[in-house]
C-alpha positions in Angstrom: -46.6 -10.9 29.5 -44.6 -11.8 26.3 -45.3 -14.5 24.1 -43.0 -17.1 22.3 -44.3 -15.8 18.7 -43.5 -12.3 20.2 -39.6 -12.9 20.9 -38.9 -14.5 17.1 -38.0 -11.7 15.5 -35.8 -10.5 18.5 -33.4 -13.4 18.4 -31.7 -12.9 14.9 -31.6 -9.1 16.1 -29.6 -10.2 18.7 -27.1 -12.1 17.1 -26.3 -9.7 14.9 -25.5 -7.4 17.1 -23.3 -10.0 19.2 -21.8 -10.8 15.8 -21.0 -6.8 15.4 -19.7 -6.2 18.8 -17.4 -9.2 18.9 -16.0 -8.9 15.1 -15.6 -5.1 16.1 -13.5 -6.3 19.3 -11.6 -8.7 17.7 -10.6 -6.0 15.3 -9.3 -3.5 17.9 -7.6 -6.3 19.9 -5.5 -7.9 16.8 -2.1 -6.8 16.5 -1.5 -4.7 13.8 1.1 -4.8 11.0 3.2 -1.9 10.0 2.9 -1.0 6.1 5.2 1.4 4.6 3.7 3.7 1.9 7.4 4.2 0.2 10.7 3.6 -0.4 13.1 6.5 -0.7 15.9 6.8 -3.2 19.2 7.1 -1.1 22.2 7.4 -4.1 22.2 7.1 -7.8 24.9 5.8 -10.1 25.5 8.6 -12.1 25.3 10.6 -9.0 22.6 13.1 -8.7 23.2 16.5 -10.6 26.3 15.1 -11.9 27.3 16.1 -15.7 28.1 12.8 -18.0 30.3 13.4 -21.0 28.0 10.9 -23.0 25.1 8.9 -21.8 25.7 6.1 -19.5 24.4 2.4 -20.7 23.5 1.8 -17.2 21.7 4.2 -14.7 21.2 2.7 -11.2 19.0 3.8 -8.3 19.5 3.3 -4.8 16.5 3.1 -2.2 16.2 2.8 1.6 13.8 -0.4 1.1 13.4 -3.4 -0.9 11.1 -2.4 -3.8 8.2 -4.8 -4.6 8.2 -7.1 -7.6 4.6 -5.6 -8.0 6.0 -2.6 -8.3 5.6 -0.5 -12.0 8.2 1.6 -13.5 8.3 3.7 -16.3 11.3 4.6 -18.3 11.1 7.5 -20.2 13.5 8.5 -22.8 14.2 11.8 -24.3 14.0 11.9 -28.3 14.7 15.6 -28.4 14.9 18.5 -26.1 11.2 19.0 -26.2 9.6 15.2 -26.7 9.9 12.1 -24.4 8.6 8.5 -25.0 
């Protein structure tokens, strides 16, 4: 026969695993969101492979999805024919 000093290390065993089961549960049953890894560039004003007499002031890109305001671009531009900053 079992004791009472026997079963109190059992009981936070026990919970623990309750607490692992449910939270695992839970997790399958939520719904889920959607996340989209990118937005893809649809059009560009100066259209792609076009040829510019002299360089625009303005060069826009269109994409197929809002683009975060967290989002970091970098703007490279070409001193000569061989070095970018």
């Amino acid at each position: 026969m079992l004791h009472r000093h026997d079963l109190r290390g059992l009981l936070p065993v026990t919970l623990s695993l309750i607490t692992l089961l449910l939270s695992g549960w839970l997790t399958l049953l939520a719904p889920q969101s959607v996340a989209y890894a990118h937005a893809f560039v649809i059009g560009s004003d100066p259209v792609d492979g076009s040829t510019v007499a002299n360089a625009p002031r303005v060069v826009r890109i269109f994409f197929a999805a809002a683009i975060s305001p967290a989002s970091i671009a970098h703007v490279y531009k070409q001193l000569s024919p061989s070095t970018y900053r």
